[in-house]
C-alpha positions in Angstrom: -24.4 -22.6 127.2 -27.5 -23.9 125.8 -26.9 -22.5 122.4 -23.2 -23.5 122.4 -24.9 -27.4 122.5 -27.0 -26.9 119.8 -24.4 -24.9 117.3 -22.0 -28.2 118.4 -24.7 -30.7 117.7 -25.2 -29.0 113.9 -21.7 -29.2 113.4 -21.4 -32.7 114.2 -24.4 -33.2 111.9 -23.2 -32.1 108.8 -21.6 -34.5 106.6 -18.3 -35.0 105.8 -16.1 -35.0 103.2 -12.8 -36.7 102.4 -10.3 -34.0 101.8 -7.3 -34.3 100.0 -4.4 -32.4 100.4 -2.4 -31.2 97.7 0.9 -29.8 97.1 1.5 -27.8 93.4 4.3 -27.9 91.3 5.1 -23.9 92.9 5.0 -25.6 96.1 1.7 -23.9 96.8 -0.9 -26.4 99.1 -4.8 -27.0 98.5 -7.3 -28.6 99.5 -9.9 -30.7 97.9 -12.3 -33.3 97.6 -11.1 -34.9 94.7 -7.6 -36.9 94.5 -4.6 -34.8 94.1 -3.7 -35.0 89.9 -1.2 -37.4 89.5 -1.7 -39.5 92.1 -3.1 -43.0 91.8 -6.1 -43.8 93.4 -6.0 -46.8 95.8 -8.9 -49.1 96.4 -9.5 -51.9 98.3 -7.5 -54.3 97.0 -9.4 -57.4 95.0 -8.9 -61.3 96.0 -7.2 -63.1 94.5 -9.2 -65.7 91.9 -10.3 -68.7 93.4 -8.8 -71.7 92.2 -10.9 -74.3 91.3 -11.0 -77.5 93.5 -8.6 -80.3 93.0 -10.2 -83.2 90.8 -11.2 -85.8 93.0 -9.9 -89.2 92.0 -12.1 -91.3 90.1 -13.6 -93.7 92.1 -14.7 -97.4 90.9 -18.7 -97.7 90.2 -20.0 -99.4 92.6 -22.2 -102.5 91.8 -23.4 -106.0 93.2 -20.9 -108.0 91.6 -18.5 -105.2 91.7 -14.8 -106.5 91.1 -12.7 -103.8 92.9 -15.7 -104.6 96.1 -14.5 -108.2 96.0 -11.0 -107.2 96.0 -10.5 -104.9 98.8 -13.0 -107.4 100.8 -10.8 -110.6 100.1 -7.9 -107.7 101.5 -9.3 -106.9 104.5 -10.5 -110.5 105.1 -6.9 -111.6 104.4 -5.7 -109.1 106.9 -7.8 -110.1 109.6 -6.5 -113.8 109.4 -3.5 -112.3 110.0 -4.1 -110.9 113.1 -2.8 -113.5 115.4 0.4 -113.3 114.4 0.6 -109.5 114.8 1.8 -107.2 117.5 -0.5 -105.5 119.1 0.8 -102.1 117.8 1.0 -103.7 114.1 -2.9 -104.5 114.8 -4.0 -101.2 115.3 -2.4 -99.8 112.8 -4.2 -102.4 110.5 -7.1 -102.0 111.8 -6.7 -97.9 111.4 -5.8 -98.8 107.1 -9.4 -101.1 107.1 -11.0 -98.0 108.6 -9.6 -95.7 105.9 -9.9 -97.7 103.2 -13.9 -98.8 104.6 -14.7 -95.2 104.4 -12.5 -94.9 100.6 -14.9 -97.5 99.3 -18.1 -96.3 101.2 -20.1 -97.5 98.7 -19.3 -101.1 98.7 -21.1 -103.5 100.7 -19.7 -104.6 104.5 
C-alpha cells in the first residue's frame, strides 16, 4: 500500500502537458503537444482600445474681477430675491440649480 502512495504521488508530480487531438485527412487520430495543422490558434482575446476621455468643456479663467463670476453671482442673487414668490417645490428646485451651478463655477468667489 505504501508504495502504491508513493508511485501515485510521482505521478501527480510530473508535469503536464496540453495535448491536442488530431484527426488526419485518412481519418487516422493523434496526439500531440503542438496544435493540430490547420487549425487556428485561439488566445485570450485582447480589449478593446481605450477610448480617450471626452474633452471637458472649457471653463472660464477665473479672476478677481472675473466677468462670467459677476454674472452667475448677480443670477443667483437675482434668484434668491425671488424666492418669496415661489412655491415651495419651485424653491428647492432652485436652490438644487445654485448648488449645481456653485460647484460648475468652484472657482469663483462665494
Amino acid at each position: 500500500m505504501r508504495h502504491l502512495l508513493i508511485l501515485v504521488a510521482l505521478l501527480l508530480a510530473l508535469p503536464t502537458h496540453a495535448m491536442n487531438k488530431c484527426v488526419g485527412a485518412n481519418g487516422r487520430i493523434t496526439y500531440q503537444q503542438d496544435p493540430c495543422p490547420g487549425t487556428v490558434v485561439r488566445g485570450v482575446p485582447k480589449p478593446p482600445p481605450a477610448e480617450a476621455p471626452a474633452a471637458q468643456p472649457a471653463r472660464p479663467v477665473i479672476a478677481e474681477g472675473n466677468t462670467a463670476c459677476d454674472r452667475v453671482r448677480q443670477k443667483i442673487a437675482g434668484i434668491y430675491q425671488g424666492f418669496p414668490a415661489l412655491s415651495s417645490q419651485q424653491i428647492v428646485e432652485a436652490e438644487r440649480m445654485i448648488a449645481r451651478t456653485k460647484q460648475e463655477y468652484s472657482d469663483c468667489k462665494w
